[in-house]
SEMAR-644684 format. One line per 3 residues: their letters; for each residue z, x, y of N, C-alpha, C. Coordinates in steps of 0.001 Angstrom, whole numbers, plus 500000, padded with zeros to 6 digits. Each point is the difference from the previous one (the first is absolute). Layout:
BEGIN
a = Z:X:Y:Z:X:Y:Z:X:Y ~ ... $
***
This chain:
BEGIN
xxx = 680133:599320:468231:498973:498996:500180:498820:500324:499076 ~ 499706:499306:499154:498466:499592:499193:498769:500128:500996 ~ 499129:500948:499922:498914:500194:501027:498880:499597:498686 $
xxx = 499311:498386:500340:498872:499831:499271:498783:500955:499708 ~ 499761:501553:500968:498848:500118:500519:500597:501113:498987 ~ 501027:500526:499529:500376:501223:498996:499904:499462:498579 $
xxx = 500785:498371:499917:499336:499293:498487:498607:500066:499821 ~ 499280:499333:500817:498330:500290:499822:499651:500984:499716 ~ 500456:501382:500445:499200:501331:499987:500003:500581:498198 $
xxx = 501255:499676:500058:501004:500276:498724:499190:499191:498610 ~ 499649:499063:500555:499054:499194:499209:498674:500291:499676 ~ 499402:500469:501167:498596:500633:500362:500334:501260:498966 $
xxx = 500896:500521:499967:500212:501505:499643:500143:499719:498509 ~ 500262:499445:499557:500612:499407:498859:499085:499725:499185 ~ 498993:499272:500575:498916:499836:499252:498437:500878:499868 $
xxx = 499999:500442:501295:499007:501346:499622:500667:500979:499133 ~ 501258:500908:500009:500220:500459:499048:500222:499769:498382 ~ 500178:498286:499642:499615:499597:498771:498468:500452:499762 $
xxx = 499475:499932:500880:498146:500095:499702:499719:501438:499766 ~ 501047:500691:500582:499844:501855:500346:498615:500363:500602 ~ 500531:499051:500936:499163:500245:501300:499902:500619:501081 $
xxx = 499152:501115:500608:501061:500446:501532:499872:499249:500403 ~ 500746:500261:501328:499977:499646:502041:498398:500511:500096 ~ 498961:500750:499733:499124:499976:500417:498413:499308:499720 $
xxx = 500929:499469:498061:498717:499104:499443:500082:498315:500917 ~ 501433:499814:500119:500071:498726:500334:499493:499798:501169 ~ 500648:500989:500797:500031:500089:501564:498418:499687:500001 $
xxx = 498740:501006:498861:498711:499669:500733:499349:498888:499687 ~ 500755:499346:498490:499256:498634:499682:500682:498938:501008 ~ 501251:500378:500937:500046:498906:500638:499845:499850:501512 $
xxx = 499063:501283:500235:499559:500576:501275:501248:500023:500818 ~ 500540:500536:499798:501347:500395:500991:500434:501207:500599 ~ 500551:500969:500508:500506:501301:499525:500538:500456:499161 $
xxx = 500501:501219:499345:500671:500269:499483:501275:500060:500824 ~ 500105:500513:500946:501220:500014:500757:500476:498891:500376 ~ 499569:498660:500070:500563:498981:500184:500165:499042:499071 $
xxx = 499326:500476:498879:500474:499314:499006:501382:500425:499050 ~ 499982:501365:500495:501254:501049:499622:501315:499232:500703 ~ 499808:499839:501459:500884:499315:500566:500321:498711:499835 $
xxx = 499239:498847:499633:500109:498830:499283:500812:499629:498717 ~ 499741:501474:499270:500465:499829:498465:501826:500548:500445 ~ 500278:500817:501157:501021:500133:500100:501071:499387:500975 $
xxx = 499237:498611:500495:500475:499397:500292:500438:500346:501758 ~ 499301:500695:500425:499467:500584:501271:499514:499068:500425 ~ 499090:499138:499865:498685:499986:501001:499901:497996:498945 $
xxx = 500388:499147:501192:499367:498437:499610:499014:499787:499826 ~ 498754:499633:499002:498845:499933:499780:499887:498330:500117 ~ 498615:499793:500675:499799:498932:500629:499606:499301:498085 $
xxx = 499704:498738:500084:499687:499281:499182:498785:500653:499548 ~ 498642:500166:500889:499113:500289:499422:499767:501608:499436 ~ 501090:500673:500425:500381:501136:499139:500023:499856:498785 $
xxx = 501242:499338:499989:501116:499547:498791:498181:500029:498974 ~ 499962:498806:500334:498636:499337:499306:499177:501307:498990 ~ 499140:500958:501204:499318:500781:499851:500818:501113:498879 $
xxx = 501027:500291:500393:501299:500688:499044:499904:499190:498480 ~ 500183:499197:500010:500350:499426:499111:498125:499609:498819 ~ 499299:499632:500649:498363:500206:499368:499640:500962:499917 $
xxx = 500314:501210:500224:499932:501806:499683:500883:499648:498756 ~ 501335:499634:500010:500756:500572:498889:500050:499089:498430 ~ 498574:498719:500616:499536:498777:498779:501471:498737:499891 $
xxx = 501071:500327:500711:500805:498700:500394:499948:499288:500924 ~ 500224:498440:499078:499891:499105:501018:501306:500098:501187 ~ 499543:499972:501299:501194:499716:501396:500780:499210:499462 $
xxx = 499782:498534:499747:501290:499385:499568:500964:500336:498582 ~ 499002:500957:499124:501295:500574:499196:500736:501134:500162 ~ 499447:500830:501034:500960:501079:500852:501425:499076:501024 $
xxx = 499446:499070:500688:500904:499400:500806:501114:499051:499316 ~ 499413:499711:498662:501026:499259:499316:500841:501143:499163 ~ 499614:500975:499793:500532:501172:499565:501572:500631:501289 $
xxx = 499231:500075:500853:500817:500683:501565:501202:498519:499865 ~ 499426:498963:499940:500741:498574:500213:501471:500126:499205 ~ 499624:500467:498858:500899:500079:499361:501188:501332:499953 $
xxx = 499280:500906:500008:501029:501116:500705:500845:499844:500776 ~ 499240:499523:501119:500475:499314:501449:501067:499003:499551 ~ 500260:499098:498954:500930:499031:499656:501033:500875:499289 $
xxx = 499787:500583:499395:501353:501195:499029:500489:501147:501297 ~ 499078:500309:500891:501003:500511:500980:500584:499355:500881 ~ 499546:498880:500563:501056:499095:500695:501029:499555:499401 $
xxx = 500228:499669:498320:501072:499514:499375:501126:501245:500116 ~ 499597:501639:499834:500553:500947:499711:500597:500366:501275 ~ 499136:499523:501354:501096:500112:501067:501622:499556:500163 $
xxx = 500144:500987:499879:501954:499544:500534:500931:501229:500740 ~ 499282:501145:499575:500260:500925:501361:498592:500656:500580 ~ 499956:501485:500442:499376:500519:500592:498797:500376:499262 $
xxx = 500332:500605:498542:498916:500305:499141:499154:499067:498744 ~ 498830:500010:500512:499323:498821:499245:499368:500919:498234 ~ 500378:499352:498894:499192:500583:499296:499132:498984:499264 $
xxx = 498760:500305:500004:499146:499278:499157:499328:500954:497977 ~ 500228:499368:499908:499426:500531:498391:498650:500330:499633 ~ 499632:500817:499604:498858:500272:499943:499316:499563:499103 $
xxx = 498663:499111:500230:499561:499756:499120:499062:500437:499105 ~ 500000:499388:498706:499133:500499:499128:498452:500283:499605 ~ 499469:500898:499854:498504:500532:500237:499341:498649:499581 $
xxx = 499115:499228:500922:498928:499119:499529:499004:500674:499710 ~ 499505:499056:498805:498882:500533:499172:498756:498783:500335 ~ 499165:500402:500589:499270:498828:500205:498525:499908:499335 $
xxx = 499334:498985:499124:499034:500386:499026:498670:499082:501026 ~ 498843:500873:499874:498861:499378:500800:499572:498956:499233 ~ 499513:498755:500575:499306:498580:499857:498791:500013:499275 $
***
């Protein structure tokens, strides 16, 4: 089974480490814990929307291009279902240039 809350984290994770960022710069620009944001990124712990949000304005992405990001993962592992083990591909380092 595809657990959305491990795509998100994976995503979350994905993109602070493009930035080479810790768990503890983000965690404080997005007033969170570190320990629960540790658990978020690993897909532990469902982060409410206004998490997500706060996660995501710490790490300078917009929510709807993380969720259209997860959206799409989420569509290549449901196609790849046909037995027990799901694999999704990893994607490639975004480079994102400031406005």
């Amino acid at each position: 089974m595809v657990l959305l809350r491990r795509m998100i984290g994976e995503a979350l994770r994905r993109r602070r480490q493009d930035q080479h960022r810790t768990l503890r710069e983000v965690s404080s620009a997005a007033r969170v814990s570190l320990g629960y944001l540790s658990e978020v990124e690993r897909g532990q712990k469902e982060a409410s929307s206004e998490l997500l949000a706060a996660i995501c304005e710490a790490l300078g992405v917009r929510l709807a291009d993380l969720l259209r990001e997860v959206s799409e993962d989420l569509e290549l592992a449901e196609l790849a279902v046909g037995g027990a083990t799901v694999v999704v591909p990893a994607r490639p380092t975004v480079v994102e240039r400031a406005a």
